[in-house]
N, C-alpha and C positions, 0 to 999 in steps of 0.2 A: 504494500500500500504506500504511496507515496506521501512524502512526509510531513507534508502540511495538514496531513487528514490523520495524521497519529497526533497523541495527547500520553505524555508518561505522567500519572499521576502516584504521588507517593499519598497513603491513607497511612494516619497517623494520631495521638491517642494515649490518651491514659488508660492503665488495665485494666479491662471490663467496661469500655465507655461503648465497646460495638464497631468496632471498628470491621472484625471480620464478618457480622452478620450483612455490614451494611455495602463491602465488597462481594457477599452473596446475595444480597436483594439486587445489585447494580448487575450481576452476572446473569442473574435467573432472569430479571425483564428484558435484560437485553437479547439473551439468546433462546427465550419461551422456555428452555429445560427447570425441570422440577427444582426447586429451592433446597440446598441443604440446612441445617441446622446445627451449631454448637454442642449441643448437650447432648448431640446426640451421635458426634462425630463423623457429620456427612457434608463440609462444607471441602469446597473446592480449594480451598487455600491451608486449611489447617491439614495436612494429612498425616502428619506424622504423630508415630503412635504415641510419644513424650507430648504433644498436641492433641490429642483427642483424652489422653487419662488427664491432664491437668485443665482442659479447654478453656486455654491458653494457648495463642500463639507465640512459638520462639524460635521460628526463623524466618526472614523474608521471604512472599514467595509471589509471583508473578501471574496476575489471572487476566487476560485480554479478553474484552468485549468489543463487538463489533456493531454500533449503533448508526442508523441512518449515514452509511458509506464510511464511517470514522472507525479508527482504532483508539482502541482506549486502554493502552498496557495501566492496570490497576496493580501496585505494586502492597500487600499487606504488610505492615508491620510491627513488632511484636511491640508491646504497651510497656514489658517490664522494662525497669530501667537498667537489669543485670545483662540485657539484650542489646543495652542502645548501639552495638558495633552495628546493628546490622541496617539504623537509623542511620548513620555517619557516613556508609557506604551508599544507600540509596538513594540521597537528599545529595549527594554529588551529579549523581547522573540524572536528577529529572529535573522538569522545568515547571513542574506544580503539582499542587499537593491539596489534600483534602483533611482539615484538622477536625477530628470529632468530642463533641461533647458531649457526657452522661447528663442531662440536662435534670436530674436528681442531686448530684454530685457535683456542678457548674466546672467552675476551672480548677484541675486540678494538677499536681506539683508534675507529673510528666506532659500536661497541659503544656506548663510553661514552660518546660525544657524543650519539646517539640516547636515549637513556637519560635521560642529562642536560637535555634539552628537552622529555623528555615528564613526568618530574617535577616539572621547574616551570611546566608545566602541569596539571597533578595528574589526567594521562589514566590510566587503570586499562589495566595492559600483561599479556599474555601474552607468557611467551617459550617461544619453540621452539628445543628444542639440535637440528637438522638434522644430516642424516649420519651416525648414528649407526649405520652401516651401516659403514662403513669399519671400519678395521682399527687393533686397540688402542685402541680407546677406554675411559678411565677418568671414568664419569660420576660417579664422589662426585669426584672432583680437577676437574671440571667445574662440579659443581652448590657446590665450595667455594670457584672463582675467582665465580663469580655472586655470592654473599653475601659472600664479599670486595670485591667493585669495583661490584656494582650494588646490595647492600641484604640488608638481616639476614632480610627478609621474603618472601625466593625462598623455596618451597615445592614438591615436586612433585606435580602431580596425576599424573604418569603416571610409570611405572617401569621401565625399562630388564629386558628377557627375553634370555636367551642363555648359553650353556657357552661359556668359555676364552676369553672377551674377543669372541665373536660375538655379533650382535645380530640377531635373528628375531622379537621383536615388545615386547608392552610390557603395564603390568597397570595400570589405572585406577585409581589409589590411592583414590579417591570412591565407586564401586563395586564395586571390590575382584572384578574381570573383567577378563580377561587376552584378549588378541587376538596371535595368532600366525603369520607370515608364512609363506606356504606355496609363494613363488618366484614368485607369483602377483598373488596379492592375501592381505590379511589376514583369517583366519579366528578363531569363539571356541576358545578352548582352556583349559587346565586350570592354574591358576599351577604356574610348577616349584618342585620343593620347597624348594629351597637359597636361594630369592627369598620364600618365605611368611612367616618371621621378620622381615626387613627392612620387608616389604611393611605385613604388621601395624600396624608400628612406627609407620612412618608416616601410616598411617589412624588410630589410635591419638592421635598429635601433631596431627593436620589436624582431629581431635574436639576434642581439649582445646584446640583455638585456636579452632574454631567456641563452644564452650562457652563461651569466655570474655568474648563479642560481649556476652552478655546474664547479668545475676544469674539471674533463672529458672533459663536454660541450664547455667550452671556451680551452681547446687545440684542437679538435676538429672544429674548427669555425677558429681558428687561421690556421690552416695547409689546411685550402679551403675546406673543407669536407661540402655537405650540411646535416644541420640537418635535420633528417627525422618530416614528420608532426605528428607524433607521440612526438617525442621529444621536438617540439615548443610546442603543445596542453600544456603536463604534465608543462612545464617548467613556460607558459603565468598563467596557475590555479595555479601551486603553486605562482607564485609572485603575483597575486593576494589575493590569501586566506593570503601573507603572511602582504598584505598593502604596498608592495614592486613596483606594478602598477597600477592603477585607469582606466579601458579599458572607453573609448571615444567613443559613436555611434552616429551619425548624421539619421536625419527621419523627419516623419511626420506621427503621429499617426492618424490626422483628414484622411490621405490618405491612411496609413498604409504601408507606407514606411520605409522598416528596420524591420518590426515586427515581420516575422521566423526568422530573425537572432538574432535578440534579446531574443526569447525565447530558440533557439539555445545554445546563450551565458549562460543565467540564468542556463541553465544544465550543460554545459560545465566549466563555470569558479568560480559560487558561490558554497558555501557549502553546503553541505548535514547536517543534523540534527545532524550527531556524528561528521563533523570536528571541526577544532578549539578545544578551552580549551571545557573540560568541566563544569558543571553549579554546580555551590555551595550552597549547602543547608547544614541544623542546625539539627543534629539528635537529640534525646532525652535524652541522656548527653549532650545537648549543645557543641558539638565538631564540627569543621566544616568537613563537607568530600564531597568527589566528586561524581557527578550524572554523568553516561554516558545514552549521548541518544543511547540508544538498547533497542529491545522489549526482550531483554532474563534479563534484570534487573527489581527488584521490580517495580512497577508501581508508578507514580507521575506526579505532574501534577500543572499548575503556571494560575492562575483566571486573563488576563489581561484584561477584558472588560467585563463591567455587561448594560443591555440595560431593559428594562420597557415595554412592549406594551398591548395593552388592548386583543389580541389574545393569545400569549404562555407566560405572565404574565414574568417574571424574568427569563432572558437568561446568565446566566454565560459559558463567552466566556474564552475557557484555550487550553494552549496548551502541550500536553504532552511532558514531558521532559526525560520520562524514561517506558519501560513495555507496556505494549497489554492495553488500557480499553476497557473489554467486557461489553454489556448488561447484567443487570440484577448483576454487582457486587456489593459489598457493599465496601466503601469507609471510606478513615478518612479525618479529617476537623479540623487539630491540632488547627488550629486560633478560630473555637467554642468548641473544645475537644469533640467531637460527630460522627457519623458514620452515613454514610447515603447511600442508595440503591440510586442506577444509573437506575431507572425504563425506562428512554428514552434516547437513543443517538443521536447526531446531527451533521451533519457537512453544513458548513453555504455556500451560496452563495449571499451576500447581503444580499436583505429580509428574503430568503428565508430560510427555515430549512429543512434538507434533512434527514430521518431516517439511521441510519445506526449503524449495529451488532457488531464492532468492531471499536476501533482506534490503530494506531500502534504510536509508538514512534516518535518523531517530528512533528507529523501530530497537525492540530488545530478543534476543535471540541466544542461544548457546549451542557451545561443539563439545564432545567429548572426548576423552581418553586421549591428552595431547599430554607427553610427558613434560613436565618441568612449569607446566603454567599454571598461573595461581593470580588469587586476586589481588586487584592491581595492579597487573599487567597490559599492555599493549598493543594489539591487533594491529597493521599497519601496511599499506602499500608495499611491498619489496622496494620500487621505485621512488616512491617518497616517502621516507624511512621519516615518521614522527615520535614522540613517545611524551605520555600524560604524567602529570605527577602522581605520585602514589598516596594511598590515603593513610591518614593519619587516625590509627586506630587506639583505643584507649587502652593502655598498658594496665596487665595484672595485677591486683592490689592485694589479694587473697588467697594462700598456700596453704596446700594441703600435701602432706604423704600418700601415696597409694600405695598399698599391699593386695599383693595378692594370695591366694590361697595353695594355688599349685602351680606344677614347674609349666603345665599345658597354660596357663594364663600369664604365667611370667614370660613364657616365649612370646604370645600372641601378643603382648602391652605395648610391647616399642611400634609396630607396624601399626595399631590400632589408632595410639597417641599420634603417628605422622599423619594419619587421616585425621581426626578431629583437629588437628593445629591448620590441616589444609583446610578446612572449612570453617574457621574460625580464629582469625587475628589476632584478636583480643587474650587467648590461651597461651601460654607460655609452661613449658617441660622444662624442666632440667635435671641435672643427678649431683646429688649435694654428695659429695668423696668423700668428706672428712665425720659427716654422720650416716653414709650408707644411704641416704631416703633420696625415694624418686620423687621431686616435688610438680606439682600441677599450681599453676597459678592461673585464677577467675578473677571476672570482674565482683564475685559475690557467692552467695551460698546459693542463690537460686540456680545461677548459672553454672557451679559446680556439680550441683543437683543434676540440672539436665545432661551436664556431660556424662556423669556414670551412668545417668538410665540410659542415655543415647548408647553407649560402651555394652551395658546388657542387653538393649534390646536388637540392633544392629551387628553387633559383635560377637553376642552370646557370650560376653564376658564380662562377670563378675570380679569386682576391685573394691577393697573397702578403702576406706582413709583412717589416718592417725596425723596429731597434730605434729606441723612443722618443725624440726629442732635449732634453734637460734644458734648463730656459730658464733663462738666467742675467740677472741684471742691474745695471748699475752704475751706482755715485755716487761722492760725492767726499767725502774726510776733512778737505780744506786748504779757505780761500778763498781769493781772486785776484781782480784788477779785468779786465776785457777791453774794448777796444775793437772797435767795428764800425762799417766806413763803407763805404756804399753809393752809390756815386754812379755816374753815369752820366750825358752831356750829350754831344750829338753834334748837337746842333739841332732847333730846334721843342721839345717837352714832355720830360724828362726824368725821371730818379731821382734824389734828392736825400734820406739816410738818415743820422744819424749820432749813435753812443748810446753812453754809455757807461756799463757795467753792473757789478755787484757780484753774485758768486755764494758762495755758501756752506752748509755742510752745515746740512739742515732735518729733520722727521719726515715731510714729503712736498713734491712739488712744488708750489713756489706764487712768485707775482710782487706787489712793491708797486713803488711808486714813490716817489723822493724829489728828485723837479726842482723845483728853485729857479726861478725869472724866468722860465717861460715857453720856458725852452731849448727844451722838446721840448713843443709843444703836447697838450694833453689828447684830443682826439681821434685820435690817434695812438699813446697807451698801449694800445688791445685790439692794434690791430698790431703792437707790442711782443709783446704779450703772447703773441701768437700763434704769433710768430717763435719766442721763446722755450721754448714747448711742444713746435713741431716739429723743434725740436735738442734735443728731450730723447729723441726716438724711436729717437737711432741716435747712443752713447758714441763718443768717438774713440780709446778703450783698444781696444776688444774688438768694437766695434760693436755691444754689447747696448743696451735700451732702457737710460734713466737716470733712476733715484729718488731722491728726499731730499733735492733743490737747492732753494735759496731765492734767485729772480732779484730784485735790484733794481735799479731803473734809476735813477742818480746822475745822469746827465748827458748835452746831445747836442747837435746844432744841424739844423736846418731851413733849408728853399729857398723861398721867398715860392710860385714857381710850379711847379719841380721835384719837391716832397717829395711823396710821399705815402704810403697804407698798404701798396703793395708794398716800397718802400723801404724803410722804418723794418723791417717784418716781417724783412727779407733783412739789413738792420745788424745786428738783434737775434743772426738766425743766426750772423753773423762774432764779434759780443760772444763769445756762448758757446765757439766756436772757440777764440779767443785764448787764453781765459782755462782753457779746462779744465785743458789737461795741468799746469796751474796750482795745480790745486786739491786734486793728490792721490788723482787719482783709484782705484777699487778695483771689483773684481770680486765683486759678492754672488750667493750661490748661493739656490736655494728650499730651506727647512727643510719637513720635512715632521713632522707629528705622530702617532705611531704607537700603537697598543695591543695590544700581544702578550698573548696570555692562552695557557699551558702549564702541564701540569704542573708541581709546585713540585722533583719531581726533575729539572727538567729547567731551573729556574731559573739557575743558576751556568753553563750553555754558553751559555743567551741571552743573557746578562748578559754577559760573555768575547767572543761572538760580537758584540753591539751596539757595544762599545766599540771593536772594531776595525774600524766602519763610522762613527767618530767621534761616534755619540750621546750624546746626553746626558740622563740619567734624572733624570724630573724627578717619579716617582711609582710606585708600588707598593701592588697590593692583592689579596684576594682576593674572588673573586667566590661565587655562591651553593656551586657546582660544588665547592669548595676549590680550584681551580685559581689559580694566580698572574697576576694583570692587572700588567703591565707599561708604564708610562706615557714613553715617551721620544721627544726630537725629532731629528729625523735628516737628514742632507744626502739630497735625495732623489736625488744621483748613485750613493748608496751602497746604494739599495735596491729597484732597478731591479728585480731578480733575486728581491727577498729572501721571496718567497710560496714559492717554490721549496725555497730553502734552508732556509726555519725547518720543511717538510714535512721534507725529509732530516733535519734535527737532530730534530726532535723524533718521526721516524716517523710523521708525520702526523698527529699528535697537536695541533700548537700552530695556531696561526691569529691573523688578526690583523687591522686596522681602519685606515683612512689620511683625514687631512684636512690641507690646507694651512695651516700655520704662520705662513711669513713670509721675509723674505731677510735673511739674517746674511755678512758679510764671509767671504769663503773665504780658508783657511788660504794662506798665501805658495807655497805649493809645490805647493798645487791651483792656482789664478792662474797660474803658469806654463805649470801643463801648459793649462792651457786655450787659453793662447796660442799656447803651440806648435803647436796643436792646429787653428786659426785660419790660421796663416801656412802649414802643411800643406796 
């Protein structure tokens, strides 16, 4: 389809506001097939089995409608916020979006977060106050949290119909035609009286804001002339596309109330694939230049979702940004510098994958089982080799140990963990050497949740957790001299070692030498040196590794035919020995660097709450959002837990960012417990 008639909408939402019902009311009207349902796990977008037992969605997933000649790639996305990678990734590649509200619930904290990501990206939103079917609903105390928390510029195109707080349909402020719910489906009807003054009002305000788009428009509007519906239409799209109005629709998805109008709208007022700026990418001078979406420019293409299944093996999901892709082309892949034939095309609908001989510009589609590619990748002409920026996914905050039970699961875990890290950015593996644990890092417990049931249901492998082991590490505050002798002689060839060494507090570990006469010959300083290193691996405080000693070797003697570099190496060990408990030694813990960003009423408990995790604020700011970014360094025994808890303090509202710091002395009375902790 060509790409003025496609529309990528991303549908977006706090959990449980309807978001996935209401990408199945849009699916079901538009293609007359039977409606699924949530509860009962028959909708086109949730399929997966960790999505039907929680009904909850928690991955993005792709459901295309095809309404009077138009395409309408409907993009669902999950509500939780242990999810939002797969929000960061989607809202890169589309050009509008559809914001939902639980109109029970009004604005709620992943309201704002959605909201806040798609502004700065300066995507043209609809929102839908959903459920407006329920009981007691007050849409002006509704439609006044809107323009309170998400912008002065919410407007309604549609209007709330109903006696005594009931809601039975709704009247098209644009049109100024009212549609009325008859238990059924929605029928035209007649606006009710007590709603025509209101109604006016507002067509009325949505004129004199069209009007004001253009001089013509507003002398026009001022001199009594009415504007034709030709001139509203143009005028309401452009202040939209331009983020100049925010159109407002009241419904009921579970009823499908509002849903042609809605898809209506998505044609009418969001963009096509070539509005707005166009998409910047890095040619091969490293210059930057402009991509327009048209199928008459070189072909390209942006990898925002890679998925795993044991049927079409590795599904890289992209969506073209420029040019025709045909079957059967050959392609480039700047991110592995390789070329690769497109032997299958696909355009997705949920699960499903649909064959198809061409894609045109803006359209979203995916190929399978291409080795090495991954999201955030590059699709690209051979001939006009581009390449996108990558996206910037939200780093791990949450570590967990994985055990498993048998050696059949411990073989299967590594291949298992490289597919779930392929389908998920935001996860991070590693193997911590010095406590033996294989650590998993999430954005959160939900989203660790779903990785293991994904792992059991997908994998047939069962993995429990245990919590993460804090690695600690020590040095020494004092100097000390230590001797070490190594000798051994029992007949024939022997050991013959013997060194004496100077240790004292450094910025890292390191070794010189200061032998006089030959004591310790030169070819037996790496051996030294060696010695020295492998007693640094294991403190005799605590038995953590040990940093920030500074070895030097004063003095030693040698055996004409005995010495050699095992010797010396094994002196060196006994040197360090001696002399440590010498030196004062101390228990440093890992700092960890953090960045909380919350609301600023919510400032004063994180601040309260940091401090009694022993942090230290080393910065304060605000970011685009008005939201407060918080800059502080933390013991990271103190914040194990802490994604969790700044969710309960701030209602789900704050979040936050982690990188390694550095190791700082642990307070005296940590030190202890840690020992205790040890001889335990």
């Amino acid at each position: 389809m060509a790409g003025n008639n496609i529309r990528n909408v991303v549908v977006l939402g706090h959990q449980g506001s309807g978001k996935t019902t209401l990408v199945e009311s849009l699916y079901s009207t538009a293609t007359g097939k039977a409606k699924g349902a949530v509860e009962k796990g028959t909708t086109v977008s949730d399929y997966l089995p960790e999505e039907k037992d929680k009904l909850s969605s928690v991955r993005l997933s792709v459901v295309p409608v095809e309404y009077q000649n138009y395409k309408i790639n409907l993009i669902d996305i999950p509500g939780n916020d242990d999810f939002i990678g797969e929000a960061i990734a989607t809202i890169g590649v589309v050009k509008g979006a559809i914001l939902v509200l639980d109109a029970t619930s009004g604005v709620q904290v992943e309201t704002v977060k959605h909201w806040n990501m798609l502004r700065k990206k300066g995507i043209p939103t609809i929102i839908y106050v959903n459920k407006m079917d329920k009981e007691s609903i007050n849409f002006e105390a509704v439609l006044d949290e809107i323009r309170t928390k998400l912008g002065k510029n919410a407007i309604p195109f549609c209007y709330p119909m109903g006696h005594d707080n009931t809601f039975d349909g709704y009247i098209n402020v644009v049109t100024l035609k009212a549609r009325k719910y008859n238990g059924k489906e929605c029928e035209d009807a007649p606006i009710y009286d007590d709603k025509k003054q209101k109604v006016f009002e507002l067509h009325n305000t949505m004129v004199e804001a069209v009007a004001q788009t253009s001089e013509e428009l507003l002398d026009k509007f001022f001199s009594g002339e009415v504007l034709t519906n030709e001139e509203i239409h143009d005028g309401l799209r452009n202040g939209v596309l331009a983020g100049d109005l925010t159109p407002v629709l009241v419904g009921s998805a579970l009823k499908n109330i509002t849903v042609h109008t809605a898809l209506q709208m998505l044609i009418d007022y969001l963009p096509n694939p070539s509005d707005l700026k166009p998409i910047i990418a890095v040619n091969e001078q490293l210059n930057e230049i402009e991509i327009k979406t048209l199928d008459e420019e070189p072909f390209s293409a942006f990898v925002f979702k890679t998925t795993v299944d044991s049927f079409s093996g590795t599904s890289s999901i992209f969506k073209v940004n420029s040019g025709v892709l045909k079957q059967g082309d050959s392609v480039y892949v700047p991110n592995l510098k390789k070329t690769i034939a497109v032997n299958q095309l696909f355009t997705l609908c949920g699960a499903k994958q649909n064959p198809v001989s061409e894609l045109h510009a803006g359209d979203i589609g995916c190929i399978n089982k291409v080795d090495g590619l991954e999201t955030s990748m590059t699709l690209c002409d051979p001939k006009n080799r581009v390449i996108y920026k990558e996206i910037e996914f939200p780093t791990a905050v949450y570590y967990k140990a994985l055990v498993t039970s048998n050696k059949n699961d411990d073989d299967k875990l590594g291949t298992v963990l490289q597919k779930i890290m392929l389908e998920d950015k935001s996860v991070e593996v590693k193997r911590n050497h010095e406590t033996n644990q294989l650590l998993i890092g999430s954005l959160g417990l939900g989203h660790l949740n779903f990785l293991l049931e994904r792992m059991k249901n997908s994998y047939k492998l069962n993995v429990q957790t245990e919590d993460s082991k804090v690695v600690y590490r020590e040095t020494i505050k004092g100097s000390a001299i230590g001797d070490g002798r190594y000798i051994k002689q029992s007949g024939g060839a022997g050991f013959y070692g013997v060194v004496q060494m100077e240790f004292k507090p450094a910025d890292e570990n390191k070794f010189t030498e200061e032998v006089f006469g030959g004591a310790v010959p030169k070819n037996y300083f790496p051996a030294v040196e060696k010695g020295f290193f492998e007693a640094c691996e294991k403190g005799l405080l605590a038995g953590f590794p040990v940093i920030g000693v500074h070895a030097i070797l004063k003095d030693g003697k040698y055996h004409d035919v005995d010495s050699n570099e095992l010797a010396f190496k094994n002196a060196a060990i006994l040197a360090f020995k001696d002399a440590y408990m010498k030196c004062k030694p101390v228990i440093l813990e890992p700092i960890i660097k953090v960045v909380v960003t919350v609301h600023p009423d919510d400032t004063g408990t994180i601040l309260s709450d940091l401090n009694t995790r022993r942090a230290k604020i080393i910065g304060m700011d605000v970011n685009t959002a008005k939201d407060q970014k918080i800059t502080a360094l933390v013991p990271e025994s103190e914040i194990l837990e802490y994604v969790n808890d700044l969710k309960s303090m701030t209602q789900g509202a704050g979040y936050f960012n982690r990188t390694f710091n550095g190791y700082e002395e642990a307070p005296a009375y940590v030190q202890e417990k840690i020992l205790k902790s040890i001889v335990k």
